[in-house]
C-alpha positions in Angstrom: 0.0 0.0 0.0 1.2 3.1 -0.9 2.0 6.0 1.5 -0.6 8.0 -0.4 -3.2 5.9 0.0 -2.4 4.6 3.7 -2.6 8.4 4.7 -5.6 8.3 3.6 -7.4 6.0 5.0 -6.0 7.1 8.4 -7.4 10.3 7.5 -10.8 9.6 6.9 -10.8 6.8 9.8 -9.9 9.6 11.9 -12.9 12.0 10.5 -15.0 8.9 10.8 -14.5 8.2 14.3 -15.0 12.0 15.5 -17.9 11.9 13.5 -19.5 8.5 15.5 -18.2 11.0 18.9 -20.2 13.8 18.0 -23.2 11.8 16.8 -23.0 9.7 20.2 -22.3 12.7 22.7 -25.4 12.7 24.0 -24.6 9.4 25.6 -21.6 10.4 27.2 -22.9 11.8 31.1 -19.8 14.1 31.3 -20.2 16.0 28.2 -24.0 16.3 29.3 -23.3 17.6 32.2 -20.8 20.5 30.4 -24.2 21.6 28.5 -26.5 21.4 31.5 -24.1 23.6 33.3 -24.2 25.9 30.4 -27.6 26.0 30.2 -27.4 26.9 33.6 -25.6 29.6 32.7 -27.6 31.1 30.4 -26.2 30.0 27.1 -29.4 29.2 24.7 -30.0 25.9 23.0 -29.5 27.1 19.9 -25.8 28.2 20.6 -25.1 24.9 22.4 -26.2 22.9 19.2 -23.5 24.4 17.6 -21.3 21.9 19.2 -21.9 19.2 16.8 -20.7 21.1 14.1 -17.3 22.2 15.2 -16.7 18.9 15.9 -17.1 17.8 12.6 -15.2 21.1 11.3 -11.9 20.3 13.8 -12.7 16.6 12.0 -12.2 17.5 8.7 -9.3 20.1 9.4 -7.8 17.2 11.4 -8.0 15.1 8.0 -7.3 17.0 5.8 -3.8 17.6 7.3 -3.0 14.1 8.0 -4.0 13.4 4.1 -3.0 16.4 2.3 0.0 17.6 5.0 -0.1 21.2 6.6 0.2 23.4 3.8 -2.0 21.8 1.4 -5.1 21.7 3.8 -7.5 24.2 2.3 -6.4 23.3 -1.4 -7.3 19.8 -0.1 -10.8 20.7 1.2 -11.5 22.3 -2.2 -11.9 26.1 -0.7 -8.9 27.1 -2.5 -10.2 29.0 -5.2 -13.1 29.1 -7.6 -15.4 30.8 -5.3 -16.8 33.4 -8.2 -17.1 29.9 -10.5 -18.5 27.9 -7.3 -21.1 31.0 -6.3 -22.2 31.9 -9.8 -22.6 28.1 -10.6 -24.8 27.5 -7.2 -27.0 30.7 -8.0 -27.4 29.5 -11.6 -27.9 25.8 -10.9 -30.8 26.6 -8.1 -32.8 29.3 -9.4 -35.4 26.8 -10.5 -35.9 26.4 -6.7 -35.3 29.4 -5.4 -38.1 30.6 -8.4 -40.6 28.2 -7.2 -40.3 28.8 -3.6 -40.4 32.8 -3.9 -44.1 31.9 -6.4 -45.7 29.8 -4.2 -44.8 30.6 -0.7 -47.2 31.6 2.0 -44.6 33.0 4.3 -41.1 33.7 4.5 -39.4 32.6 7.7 -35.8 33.5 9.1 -34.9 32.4 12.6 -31.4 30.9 14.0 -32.4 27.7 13.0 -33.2 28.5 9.1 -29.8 30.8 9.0 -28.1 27.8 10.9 -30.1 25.3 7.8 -29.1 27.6 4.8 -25.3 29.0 5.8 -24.0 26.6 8.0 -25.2 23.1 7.5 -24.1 22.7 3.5 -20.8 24.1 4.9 -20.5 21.2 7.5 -21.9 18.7 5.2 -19.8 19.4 2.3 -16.6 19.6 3.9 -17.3 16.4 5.7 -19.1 14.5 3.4 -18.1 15.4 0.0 -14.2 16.9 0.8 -13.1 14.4 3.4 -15.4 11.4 3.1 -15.0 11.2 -1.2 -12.2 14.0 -2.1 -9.6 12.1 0.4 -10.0 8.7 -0.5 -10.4 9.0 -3.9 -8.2 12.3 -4.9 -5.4 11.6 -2.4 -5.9 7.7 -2.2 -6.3 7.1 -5.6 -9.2 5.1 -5.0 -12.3 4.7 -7.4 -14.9 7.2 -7.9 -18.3 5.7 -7.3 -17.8 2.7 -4.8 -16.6 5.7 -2.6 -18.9 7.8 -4.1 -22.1 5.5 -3.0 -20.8 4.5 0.8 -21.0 8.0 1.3 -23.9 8.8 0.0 -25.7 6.4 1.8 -24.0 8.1 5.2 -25.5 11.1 4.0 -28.8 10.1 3.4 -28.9 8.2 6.8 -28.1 11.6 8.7 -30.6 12.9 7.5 -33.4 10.4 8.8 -34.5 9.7 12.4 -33.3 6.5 13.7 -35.8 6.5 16.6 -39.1 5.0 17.8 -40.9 7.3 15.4 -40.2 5.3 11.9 -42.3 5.6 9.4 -42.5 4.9 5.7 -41.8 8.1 4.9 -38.7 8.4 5.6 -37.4 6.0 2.8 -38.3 8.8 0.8 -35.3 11.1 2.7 -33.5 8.8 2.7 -33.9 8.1 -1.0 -34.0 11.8 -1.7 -30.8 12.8 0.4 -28.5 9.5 -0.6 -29.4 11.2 -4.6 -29.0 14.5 -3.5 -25.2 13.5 -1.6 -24.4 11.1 -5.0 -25.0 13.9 -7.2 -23.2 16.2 -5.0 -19.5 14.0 -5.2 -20.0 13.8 -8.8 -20.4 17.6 -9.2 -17.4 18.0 -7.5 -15.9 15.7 -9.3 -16.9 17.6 -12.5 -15.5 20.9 -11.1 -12.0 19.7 -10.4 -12.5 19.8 -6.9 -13.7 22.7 -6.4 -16.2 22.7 -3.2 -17.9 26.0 -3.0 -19.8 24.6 -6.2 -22.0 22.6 -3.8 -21.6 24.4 -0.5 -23.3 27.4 -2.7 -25.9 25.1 -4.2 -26.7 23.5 -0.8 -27.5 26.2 0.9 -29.6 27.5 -2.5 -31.1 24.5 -2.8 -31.7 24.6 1.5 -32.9 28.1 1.6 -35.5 27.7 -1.4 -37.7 24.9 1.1 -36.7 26.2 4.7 -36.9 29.8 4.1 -40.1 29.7 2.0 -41.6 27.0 3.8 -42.4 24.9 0.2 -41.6 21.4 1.9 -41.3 20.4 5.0 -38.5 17.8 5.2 -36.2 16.4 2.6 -38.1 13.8 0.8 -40.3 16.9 -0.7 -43.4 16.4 -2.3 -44.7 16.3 -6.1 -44.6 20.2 -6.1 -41.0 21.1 -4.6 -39.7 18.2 -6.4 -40.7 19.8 -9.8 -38.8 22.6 -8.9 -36.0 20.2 -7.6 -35.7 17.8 -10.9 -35.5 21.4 -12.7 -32.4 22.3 -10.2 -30.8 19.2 -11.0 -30.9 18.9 -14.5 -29.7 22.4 -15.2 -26.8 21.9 -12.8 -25.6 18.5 -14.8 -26.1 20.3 -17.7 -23.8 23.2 -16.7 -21.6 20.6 -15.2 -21.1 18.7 -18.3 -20.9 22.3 -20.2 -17.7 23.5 -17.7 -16.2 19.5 -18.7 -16.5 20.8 -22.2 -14.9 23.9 -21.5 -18.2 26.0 -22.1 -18.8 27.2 -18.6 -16.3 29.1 -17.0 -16.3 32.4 -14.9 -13.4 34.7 -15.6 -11.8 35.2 -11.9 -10.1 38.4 -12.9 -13.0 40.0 -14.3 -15.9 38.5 -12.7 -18.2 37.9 -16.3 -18.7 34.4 -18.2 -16.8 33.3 -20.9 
């Protein structure tokens, strides 16, 4: 094996197993009683919650350093870079979403857990899921694509559904949708060379056109938001197989397409 490739693995075995910590904390009595004594002091549950996140954050860092070495961790991640490309992509790709959710909402909400949904979440979940769990393995392992691709899809589409006395049928459809949703993800990255802030910017499109507008009300959708879904998706491929051709690019210097 090579040193590449053993690197790695170590690195994503590490991410993984922070990741199992944060998702398990609750279990842990010492690291409950940290948050009841901040909620003791004051310190709201919304800003607690954050906790889960910067674990998987310091994870990926932790990662991407062990696969990619200290200087290369941010060209690693994918956030090196291509963030006009990455933003003008994300905004172009979802304004079939973000179209249909200004048209026919009823309200538009905006409270710390929609701004936590739309700018922190596809952060977290990109990095982590995309980045570390398919962009180590396969970009500094030298592993293939879609075997990686799928094992972490299905990790991401399992997240996203509660494991928990409440089960219901339902929820094969988010898990359905989300598995899709994190397959389609890697292989827009993939098309981009790498570069992340395509999908962190069309995440958190994609996330603000339900959550703000209140169009769906989980993942899985329904027959209206996913028409305006299925339009998302296939004009991002199609501007994803367009940049592979060399016919959609965003001039860094000067900001216009080419």
């Amino acid at each position: 094996m090579s040193g590449e490739r053993r690197r790695a693995l170590v690195a994503v075995g590490v991410a993984l197993a922070v990741f199992l910590l944060a998702r398990l904390r609750g279990s842990f009595e010492p690291y409950v009683a940290v948050h009841r004594w901040l909620d003791a002091c004051g310190v709201p549950p919304a800003v607690r919650g954050l906790d889960y996140s910067i674990w998987i954050l310091v994870a990926c860092w932790v990662a991407a350093r062990i696969a990619w070495g200290p200087g290369r961790v941010f060209d690693g991640l994918g956030l090196r870079g291509g963030l006009r490309l990455g933003v003008t992509f994300g905004v172009v790709a979802g304004l079939p979403m973000l179209l249909q959710g200004v048209l026919g909402a009823t309200t538009f909400r905006c409270d710390f857990g929609i701004v936590r949904g739309v700018l922190l979440a596809p952060l977290v979940e990109e990095l982590f899921f995309r980045a570390v769990l398919v962009g180590i393995p396969t970009r500094g392992g030298g592993l293939p694509f879609w075997p990686i691709a799928v094992a972490a899809a299905a990790v991401f589409g399992s997240v996203h559904v509660p494991w928990d006395a409440a089960w219901h049928g339902g929820h094969y459809g988010i898990f359905a949708a989300t598995f899709a949703g994190g397959l389609w993800y890697a292989w827009l990255v993939r098309a981009f060379d790498g570069n992340l802030w395509t999908t962190i910017t069309l995440h958190a499109v994609m996330n603000a056109a339900w959550t703000v507008t209140g169009v769906a009300g989980d993942a899985g959708g329904g027959l209206w938001p996913n028409l305006g879904r299925a339009g998302t998706i296939a004009l991002g491929t199609v501007l994803a197989i367009r940049h592979r051709r060399g016919k959609f690019r965003v001039d860094e210097a000067r900001g216009h397409g080419r």
